[in-house]
KOLSE-774589 format. One line per 2 residues: number of its first residue (from 1); their letters; for each residue x, y, z of C-alpha. Coordinates in steps of 0.001 Angstrom, whole numbers, always signed. Example, Ala and Ser with C-alpha at 12.3 -4.5 7.8 and 13.67 -1.06 7.14 Angstrom:
BEGIN
1> as> +12300 -4500 +7800 ~ +13670 -1060 +7140
***
This chain:
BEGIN
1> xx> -11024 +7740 -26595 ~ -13922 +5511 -26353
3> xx> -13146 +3341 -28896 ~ -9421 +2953 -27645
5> xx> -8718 -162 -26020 ~ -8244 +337 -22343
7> xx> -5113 -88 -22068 ~ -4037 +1536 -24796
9> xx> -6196 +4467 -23816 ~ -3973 +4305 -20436
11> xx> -397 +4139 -22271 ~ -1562 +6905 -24582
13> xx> -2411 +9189 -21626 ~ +871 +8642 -19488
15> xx> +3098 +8897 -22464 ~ +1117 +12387 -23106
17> xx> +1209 +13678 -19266 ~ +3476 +16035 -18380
19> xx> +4227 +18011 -15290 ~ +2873 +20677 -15899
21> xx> -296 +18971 -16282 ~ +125 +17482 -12484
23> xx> -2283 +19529 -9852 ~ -37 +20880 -6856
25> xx> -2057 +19086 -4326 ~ -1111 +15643 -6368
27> xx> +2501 +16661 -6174 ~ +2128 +16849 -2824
29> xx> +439 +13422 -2559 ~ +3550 +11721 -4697
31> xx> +5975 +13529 -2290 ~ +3880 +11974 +625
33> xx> +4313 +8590 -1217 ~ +8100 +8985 -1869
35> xx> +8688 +9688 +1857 ~ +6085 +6924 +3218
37> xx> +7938 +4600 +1083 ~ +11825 +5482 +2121
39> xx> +10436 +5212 +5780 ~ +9421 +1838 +5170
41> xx> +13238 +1237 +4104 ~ +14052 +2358 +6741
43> xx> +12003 +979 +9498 ~ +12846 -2444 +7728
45> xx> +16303 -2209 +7909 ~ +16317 -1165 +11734
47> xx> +14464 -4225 +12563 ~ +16734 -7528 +12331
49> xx> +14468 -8829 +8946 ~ +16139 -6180 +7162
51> xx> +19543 -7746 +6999 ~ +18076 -10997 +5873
53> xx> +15741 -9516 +3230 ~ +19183 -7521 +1998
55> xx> +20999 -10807 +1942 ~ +18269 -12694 +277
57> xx> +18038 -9823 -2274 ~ +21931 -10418 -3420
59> xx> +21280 -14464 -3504 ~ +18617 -14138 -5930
61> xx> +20076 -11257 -8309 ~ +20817 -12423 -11667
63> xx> +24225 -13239 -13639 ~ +23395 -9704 -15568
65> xx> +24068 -7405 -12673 ~ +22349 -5370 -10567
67> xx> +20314 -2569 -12851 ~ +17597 -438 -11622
69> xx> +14940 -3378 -11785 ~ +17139 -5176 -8886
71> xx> +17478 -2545 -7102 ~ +13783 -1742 -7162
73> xx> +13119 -5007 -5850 ~ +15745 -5598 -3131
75> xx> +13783 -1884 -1850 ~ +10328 -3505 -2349
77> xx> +11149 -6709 -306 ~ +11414 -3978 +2311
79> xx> +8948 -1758 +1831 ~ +6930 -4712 +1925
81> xx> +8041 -6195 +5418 ~ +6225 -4060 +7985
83> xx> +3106 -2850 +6487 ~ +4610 +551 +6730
85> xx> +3966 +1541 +3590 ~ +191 +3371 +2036
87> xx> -2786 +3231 +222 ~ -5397 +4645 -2028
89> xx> -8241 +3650 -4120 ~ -7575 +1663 -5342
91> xx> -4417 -467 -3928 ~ -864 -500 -2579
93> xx> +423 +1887 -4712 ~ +4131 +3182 -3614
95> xx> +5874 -278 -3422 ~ +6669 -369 -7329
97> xx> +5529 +3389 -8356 ~ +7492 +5798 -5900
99> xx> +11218 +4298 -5734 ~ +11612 +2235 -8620
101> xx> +11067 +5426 -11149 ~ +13913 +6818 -8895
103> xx> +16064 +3915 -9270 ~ +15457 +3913 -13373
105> xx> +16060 +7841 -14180 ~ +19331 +7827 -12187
107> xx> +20304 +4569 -14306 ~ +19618 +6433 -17881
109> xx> +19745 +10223 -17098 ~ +16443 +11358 -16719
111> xx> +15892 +14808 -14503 ~ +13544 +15347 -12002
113> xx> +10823 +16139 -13418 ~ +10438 +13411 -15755
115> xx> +10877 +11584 -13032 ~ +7999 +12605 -10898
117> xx> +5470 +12910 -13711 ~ +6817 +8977 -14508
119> xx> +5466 +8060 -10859 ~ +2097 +10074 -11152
121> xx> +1040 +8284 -14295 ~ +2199 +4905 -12653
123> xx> +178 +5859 -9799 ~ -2938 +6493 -11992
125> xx> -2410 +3950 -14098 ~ -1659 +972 -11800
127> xx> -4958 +2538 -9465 ~ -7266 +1988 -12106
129> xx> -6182 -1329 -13050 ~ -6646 -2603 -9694
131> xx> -10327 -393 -9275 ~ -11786 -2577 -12131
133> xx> -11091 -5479 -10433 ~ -10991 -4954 -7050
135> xx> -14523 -6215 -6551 ~ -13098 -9904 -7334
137> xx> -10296 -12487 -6195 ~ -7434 -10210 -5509
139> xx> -7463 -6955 -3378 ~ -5130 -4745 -1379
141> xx> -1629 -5838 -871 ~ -1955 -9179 -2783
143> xx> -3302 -7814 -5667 ~ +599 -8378 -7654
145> xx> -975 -7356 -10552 ~ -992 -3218 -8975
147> xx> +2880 -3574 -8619 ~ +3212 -5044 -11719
149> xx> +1233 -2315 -13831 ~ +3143 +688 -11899
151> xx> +6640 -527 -12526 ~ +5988 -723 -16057
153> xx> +4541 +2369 -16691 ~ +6746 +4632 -14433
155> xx> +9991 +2900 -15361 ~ +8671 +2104 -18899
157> xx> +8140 +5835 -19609 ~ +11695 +6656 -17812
159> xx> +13357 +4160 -21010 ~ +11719 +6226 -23107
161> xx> +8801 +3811 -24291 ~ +5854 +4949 -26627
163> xx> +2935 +4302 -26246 ~ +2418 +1354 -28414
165> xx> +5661 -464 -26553 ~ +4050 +849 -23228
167> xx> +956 -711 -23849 ~ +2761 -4017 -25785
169> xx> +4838 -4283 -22169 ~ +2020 -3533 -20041
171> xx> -178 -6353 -21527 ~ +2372 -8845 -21204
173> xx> +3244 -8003 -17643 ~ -416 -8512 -16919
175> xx> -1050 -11724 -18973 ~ -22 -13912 -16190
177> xx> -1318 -12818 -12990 ~ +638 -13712 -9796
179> xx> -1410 -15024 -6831 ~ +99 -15513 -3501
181> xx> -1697 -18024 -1535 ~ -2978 -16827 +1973
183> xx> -1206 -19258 +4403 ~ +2262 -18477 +2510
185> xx> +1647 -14201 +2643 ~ +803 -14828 +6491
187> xx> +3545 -17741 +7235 ~ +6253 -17307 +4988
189> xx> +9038 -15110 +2849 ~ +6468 -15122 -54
191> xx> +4843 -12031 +1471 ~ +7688 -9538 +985
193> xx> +8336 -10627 -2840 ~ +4383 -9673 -3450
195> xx> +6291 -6308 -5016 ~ +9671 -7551 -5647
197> xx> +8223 -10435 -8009 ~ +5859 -8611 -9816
199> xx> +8929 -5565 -10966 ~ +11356 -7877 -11746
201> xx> +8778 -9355 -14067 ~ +7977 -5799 -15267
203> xx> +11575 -5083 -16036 ~ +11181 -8986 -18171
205> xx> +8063 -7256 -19849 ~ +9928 -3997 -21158
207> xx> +13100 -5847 -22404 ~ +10533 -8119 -24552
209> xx> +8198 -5058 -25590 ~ +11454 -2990 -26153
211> xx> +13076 -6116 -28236 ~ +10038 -6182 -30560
213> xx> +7568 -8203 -28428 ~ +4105 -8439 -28785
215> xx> +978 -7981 -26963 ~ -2858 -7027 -27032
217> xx> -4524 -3604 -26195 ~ -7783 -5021 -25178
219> xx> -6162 -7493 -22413 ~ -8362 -5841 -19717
221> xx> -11976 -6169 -21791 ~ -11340 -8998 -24023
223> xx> -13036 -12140 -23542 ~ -10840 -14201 -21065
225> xx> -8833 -11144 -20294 ~ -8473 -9230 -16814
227> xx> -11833 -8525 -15891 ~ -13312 -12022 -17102
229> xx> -10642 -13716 -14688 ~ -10296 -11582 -11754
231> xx> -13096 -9532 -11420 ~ -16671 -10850 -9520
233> xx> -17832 -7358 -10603 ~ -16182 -5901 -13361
235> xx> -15276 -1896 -13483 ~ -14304 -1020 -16937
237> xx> -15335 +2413 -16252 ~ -12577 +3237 -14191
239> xx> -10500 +3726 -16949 ~ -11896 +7327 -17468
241> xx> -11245 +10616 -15999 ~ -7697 +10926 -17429
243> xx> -6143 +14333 -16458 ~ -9452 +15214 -13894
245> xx> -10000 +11971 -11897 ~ -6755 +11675 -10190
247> xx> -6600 +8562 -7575 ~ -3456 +9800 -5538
249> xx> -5185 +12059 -4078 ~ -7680 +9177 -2237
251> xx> -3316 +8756 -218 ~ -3788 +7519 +2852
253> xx> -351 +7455 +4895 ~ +271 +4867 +7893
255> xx> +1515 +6424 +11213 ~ +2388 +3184 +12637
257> xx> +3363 -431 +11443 ~ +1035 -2629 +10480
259> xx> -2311 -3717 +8403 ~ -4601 -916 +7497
261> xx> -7738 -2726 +9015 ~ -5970 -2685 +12794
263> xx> -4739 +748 +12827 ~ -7457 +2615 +14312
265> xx> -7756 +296 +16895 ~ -4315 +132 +17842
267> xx> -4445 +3908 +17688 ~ -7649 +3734 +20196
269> xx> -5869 +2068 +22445 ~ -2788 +3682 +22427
271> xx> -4605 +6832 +23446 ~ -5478 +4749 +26840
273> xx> -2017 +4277 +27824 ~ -8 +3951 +29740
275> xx> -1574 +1220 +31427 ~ -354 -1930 +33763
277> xx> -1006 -4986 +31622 ~ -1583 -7183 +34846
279> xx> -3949 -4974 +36541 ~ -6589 -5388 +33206
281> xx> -8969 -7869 +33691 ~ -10189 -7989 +30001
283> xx> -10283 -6250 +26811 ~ -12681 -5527 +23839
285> xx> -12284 -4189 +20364 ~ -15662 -3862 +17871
287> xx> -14760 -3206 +14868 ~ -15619 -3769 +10516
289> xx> -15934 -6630 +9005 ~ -12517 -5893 +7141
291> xx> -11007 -6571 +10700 ~ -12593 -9913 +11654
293> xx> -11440 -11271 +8513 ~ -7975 -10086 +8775
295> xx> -7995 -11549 +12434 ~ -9369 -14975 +10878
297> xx> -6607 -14913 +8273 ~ -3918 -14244 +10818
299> xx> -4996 -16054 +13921 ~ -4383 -20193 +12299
301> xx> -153 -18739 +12639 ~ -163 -17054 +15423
303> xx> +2809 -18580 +18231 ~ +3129 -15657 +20885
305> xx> +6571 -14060 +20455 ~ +7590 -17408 +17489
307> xx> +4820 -15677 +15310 ~ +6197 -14990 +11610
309> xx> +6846 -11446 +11319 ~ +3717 -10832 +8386
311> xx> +884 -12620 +10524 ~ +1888 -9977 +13381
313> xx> +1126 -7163 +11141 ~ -2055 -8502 +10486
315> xx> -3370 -9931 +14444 ~ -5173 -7328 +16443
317> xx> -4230 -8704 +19853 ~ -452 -8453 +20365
319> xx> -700 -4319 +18757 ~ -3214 -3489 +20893
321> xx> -1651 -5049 +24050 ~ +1750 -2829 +23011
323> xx> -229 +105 +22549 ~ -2259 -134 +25891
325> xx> +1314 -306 +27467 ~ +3585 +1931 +25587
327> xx> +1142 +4725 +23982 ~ +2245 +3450 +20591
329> xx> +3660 +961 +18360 ~ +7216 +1001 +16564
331> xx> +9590 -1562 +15172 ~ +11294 -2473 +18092
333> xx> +7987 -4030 +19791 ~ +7879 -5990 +16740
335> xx> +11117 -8053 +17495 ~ +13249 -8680 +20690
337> xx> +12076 -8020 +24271 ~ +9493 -6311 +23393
339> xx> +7690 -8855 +21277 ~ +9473 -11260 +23843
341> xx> +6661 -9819 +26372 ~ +4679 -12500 +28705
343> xx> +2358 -9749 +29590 ~ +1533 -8107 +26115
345> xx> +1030 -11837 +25069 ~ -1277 -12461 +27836
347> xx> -3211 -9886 +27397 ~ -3432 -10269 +23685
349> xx> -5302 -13626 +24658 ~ -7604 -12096 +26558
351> xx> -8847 -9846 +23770 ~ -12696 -10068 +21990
353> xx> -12835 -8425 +18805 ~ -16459 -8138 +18107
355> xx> -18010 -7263 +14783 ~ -19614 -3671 +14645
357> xx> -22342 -3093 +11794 ~ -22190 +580 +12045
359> xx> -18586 +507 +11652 ~ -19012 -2101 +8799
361> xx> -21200 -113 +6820 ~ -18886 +2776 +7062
363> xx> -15804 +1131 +5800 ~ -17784 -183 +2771
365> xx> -19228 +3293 +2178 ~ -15918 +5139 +1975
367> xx> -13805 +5598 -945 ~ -11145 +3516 +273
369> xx> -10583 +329 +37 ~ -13880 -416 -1229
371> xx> -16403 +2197 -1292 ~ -15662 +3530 -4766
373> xx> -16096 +795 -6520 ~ -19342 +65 -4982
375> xx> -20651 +2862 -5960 ~ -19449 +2602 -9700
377> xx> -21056 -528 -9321 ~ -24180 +329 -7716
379> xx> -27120 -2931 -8150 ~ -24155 -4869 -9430
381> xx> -21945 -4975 -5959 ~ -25330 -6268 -3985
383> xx> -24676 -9667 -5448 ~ -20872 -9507 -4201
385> xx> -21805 -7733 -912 ~ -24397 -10702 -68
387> xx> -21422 -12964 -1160 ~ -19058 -11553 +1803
389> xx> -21331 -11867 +4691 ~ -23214 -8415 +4146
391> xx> -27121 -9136 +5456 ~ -29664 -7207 +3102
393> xx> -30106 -4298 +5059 ~ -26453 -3673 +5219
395> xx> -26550 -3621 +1578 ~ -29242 -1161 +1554
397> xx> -27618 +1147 +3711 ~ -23949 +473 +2215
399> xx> -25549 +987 -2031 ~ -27027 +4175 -996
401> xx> -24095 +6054 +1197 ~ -21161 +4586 -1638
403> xx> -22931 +6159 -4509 ~ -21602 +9579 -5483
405> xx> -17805 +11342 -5492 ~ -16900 +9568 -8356
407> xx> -14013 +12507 -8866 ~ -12757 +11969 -5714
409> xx> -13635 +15612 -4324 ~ -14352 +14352 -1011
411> xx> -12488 +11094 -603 ~ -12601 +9107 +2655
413> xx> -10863 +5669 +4294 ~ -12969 +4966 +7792
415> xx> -11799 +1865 +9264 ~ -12779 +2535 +12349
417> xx> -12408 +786 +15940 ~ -13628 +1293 +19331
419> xx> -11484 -123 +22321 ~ -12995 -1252 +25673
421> xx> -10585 -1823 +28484 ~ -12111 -3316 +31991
423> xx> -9340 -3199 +34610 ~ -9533 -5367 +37365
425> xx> -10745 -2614 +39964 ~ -14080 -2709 +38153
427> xx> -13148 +757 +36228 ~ -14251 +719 +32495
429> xx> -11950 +2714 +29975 ~ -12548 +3222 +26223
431> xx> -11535 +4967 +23330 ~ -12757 +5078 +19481
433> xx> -11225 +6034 +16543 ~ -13747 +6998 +13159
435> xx> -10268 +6508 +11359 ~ -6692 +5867 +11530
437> xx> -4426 +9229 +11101 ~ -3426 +10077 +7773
439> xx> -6236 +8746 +6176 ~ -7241 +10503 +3646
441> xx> -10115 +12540 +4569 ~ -7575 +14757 +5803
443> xx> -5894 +17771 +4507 ~ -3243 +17408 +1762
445> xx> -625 +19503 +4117 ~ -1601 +17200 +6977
447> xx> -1165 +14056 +5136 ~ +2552 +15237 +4089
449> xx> +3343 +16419 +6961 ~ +2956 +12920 +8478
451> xx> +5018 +11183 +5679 ~ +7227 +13950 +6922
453> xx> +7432 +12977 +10457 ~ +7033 +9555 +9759
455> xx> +10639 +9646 +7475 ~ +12640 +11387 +10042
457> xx> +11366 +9502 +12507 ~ +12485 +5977 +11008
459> xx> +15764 +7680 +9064 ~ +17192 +9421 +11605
461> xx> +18190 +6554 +14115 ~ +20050 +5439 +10842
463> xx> +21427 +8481 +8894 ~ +21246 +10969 +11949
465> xx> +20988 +14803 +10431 ~ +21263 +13508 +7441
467> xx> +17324 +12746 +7343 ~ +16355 +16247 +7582
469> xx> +18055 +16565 +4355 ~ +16890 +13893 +2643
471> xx> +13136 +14932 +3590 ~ +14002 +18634 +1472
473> xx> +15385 +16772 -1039 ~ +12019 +15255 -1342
475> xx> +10448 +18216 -1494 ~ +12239 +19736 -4358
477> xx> +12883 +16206 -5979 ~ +11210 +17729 -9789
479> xx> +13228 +20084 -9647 ~ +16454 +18411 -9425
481> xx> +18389 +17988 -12620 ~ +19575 +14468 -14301
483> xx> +22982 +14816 -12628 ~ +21523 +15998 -9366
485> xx> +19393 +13451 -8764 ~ +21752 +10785 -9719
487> xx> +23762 +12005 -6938 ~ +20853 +11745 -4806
489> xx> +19297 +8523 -5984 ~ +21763 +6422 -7958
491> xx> +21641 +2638 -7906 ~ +22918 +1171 -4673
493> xx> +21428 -2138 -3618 ~ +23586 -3893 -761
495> xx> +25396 -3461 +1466 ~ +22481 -1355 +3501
497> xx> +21333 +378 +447 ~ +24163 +2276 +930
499> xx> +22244 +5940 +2080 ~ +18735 +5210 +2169
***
């Protein structure tokens, strides 16, 4: 297909796939993603932003009613809210690639299995779109254009779109990248519509493709196109691999709440606790590079307990003090008395975070987020690498460890994070973590199991016994017939999504 356009060489293939063609262990994966994402429902609706998000969800609808592309965004706004959600390499896949397929097949009839081979190929699809530009202006969560890519391909296939409509829909939904500016995603509601936006404009996309529309196949490589515009380094390469090279399995499921790049450490510390926040004297967190910047985006909006919910997800002081106390971190120390806390915010301002090369160069040298690409890349990332703050050496080290694993046989996410905590007795405690749990270094099974455990425990405060069900439901979701998983999954936005 080398003389295919890219993205027409990406709408051919999804149109193609079919389940049988899926590996078990990536099954697995999109069950993993399914869950992770309905526990991030959840765990947004038991914390008091929920009932907003719901309410702002209804204001905006349109005069046309509430179809699946509605409902798929009033679920992404709160997917979206906590950082509860996972990733992979390359990007934040599940927001607009696990429920909205859902939401689509029980609007037209579509069975389970159509359904779950629709949210593999947007899974593969929307990861390489992001990989060939994620050495450039828009990465990770922000990066609208992911969310934008998976909710036309998984719903687009779901409406029954070829693949010249696919790609014709695809193009147009990607013509016009969004951007979110960094003070509103830390400050303001613009962070949870990073998703939301992005599949209502995808639903926009397949109404116009579907109505005769018309786009360009060679968006991503044409002069002026994706890669000229977004990319520092550009990746066309990624688009390969079709059918071998499968990116869900690079899954990495959160345990806790929260940015990626604080997890470890608020893992570290949690594994200290429980401790008395007065009798510590001072703490001290080393960790990547990928931390200290999150920490400088996040710190200009940080008011104690008046902080706005997205800038908390992303500051390594308050999590750590709540794990030091508490041996964890769930939604209810991100709102009320908990958050309320004089002595978690104390603390918090007593925190160093220190920048740790070793841990640096590991980060960039693992699949995920980054390490991938700079391997595809290989001389070409040094440029880009110099650019962020990398010395030479660095580079050196970081070129020669990325390079290699290109199928994604070994895949890896180490954002690690050591935690020193001096108590005021003169004792010296500390903890490190190579990597947050669930990354995915770690066994398919183990990496379900979590999304597992992580579902019941965020559903079941909610829907009681009923989680437990929903979790085998999961489970056996390609099996289910049209009918079936109607039932199951039929559209429901507001009030309280009624079931999930």
């Amino acid at each position: 297909m080398t003389d295919i356009p890219l993205l027409r060489q990406a709408c051919e293939w999804a149109v193609s796939l079919r389940l049988a063609d899926i590996p078990a262990d990536v099954r697995d994966l999109a069950r993993a993603q399914l869950l992770s994402m309905d526990a991030a429902v959840h765990a947004t609706l038991r914390h008091p932003v929920g009932d907003r998000l719901l309410g702002l969800a209804v204001a905006s609808a349109t005069p046309a009613g509430r179809g699946w592309a509605q409902d798929a965004a009033c679920h992404a706004l709160l997917t979206m809210a906590l950082d509860f959600d996972e990733t992979a390499f390359a990007g934040h896949l599940g927001h607009a690639c696990a429920i909205p397929p859902l939401l689509a097949a029980a609007e037209v009839g579509a069975d389970g299995a159509a359904t779950m081979t629709a949210q593999v190929a947007a899974a593969e699809v929307a990861a390489r779109v992001t990989a060939s530009v994620t050495l450039g202006s828009a990465r990770g969560q922000t990066a609208a254009h992911t969310h934008a890519a998976a909710a036309v391909v998984g719903c687009g296939l779901l409406l029954g779109f070829g693949a010249e409509q696919l790609s014709v829909a695809l193009s147009l939904a990607l013509a016009q990248p969004r951007r979110v500016l960094p003070a509103a995603f830390m400050a303001t509601d613009a962070k949870f519509w990073v998703a939301a936006g992005p599949i209502l404009d995808a639903s926009r996309c397949l109404a116009l493709a579907g109505a005769g529309g018309r786009g360009i196949d060679d968006l991503v490589e044409v002069h002026g196109g994706l890669l000229d515009q977004l990319a520092a380094v550009p990746l066309p390469g990624v688009f390969s691999g079709w059918g071998e090279r499968w990116h869900l399995r690079t899954l990495s499921i959160k345990a806790i709440p929260g940015c990626a790049y604080l997890t470890a450490a608020v893992e570290a510390a949690a594994s200290l606790a429980p401790i008395d926040l007065d009798e510590v004297d001072s703490v001290e967190v080393a960790a990547s590079i990928f931390t200290l910047g999150m920490e400088a985006e996040s710190a200009p909006y940080m008011r104690r307990s008046k902080s706005p919910l997205p800038a908390i997800g992303f500051s390594v002081g308050y999590n750590v003090a709540a794990a030091l106390e508490s041996g964890g971190l769930d939604v209810d120390d991100l709102h009320g008395e908990r958050l309320a806390s004089a002595a978690r915010w104390e603390l918090a301002g007593k925190l160093r975070l220190v920048h740790d090369v070793e841990l640096t160069v590991r980060a960039l040298s693992a699949t995920a987020p980054v390490g991938a690409a700079i391997g595809r890349a290989g001389e070409s990332a040094r440029a880009w690498l110099l650019s962020r703050g990398a010395t030479a050496e660095m580079v050196d080290r970081v070129l020669a460890a990325a390079a290699g694993d290109e199928e994604f046989e070994n895949p890896s996410k180490r954002l690690g994070a050591r935690v020193q905590v001096r108590l005021r007795d003169g004792r010296l405690i500390t903890a490190e973590r190579d990597a947050a749990h669930g990354c995915c270094q770690e066994s398919v099974a183990d990496r379900l199991s979590l999304a597992e455990t992580k579902f019941v425990a965020q559903a079941r405060p909610r829907i009681g016994a009923r989680a437990e069900e929903d979790v085998e439901a999961v489970l056996r979701y390609e099996e289910m017939t049209a009918a079936e998983l109607r039932r199951w999954r039929g559209p429901r936005l507001h009030p309280a999504v009624s079931g999930i």
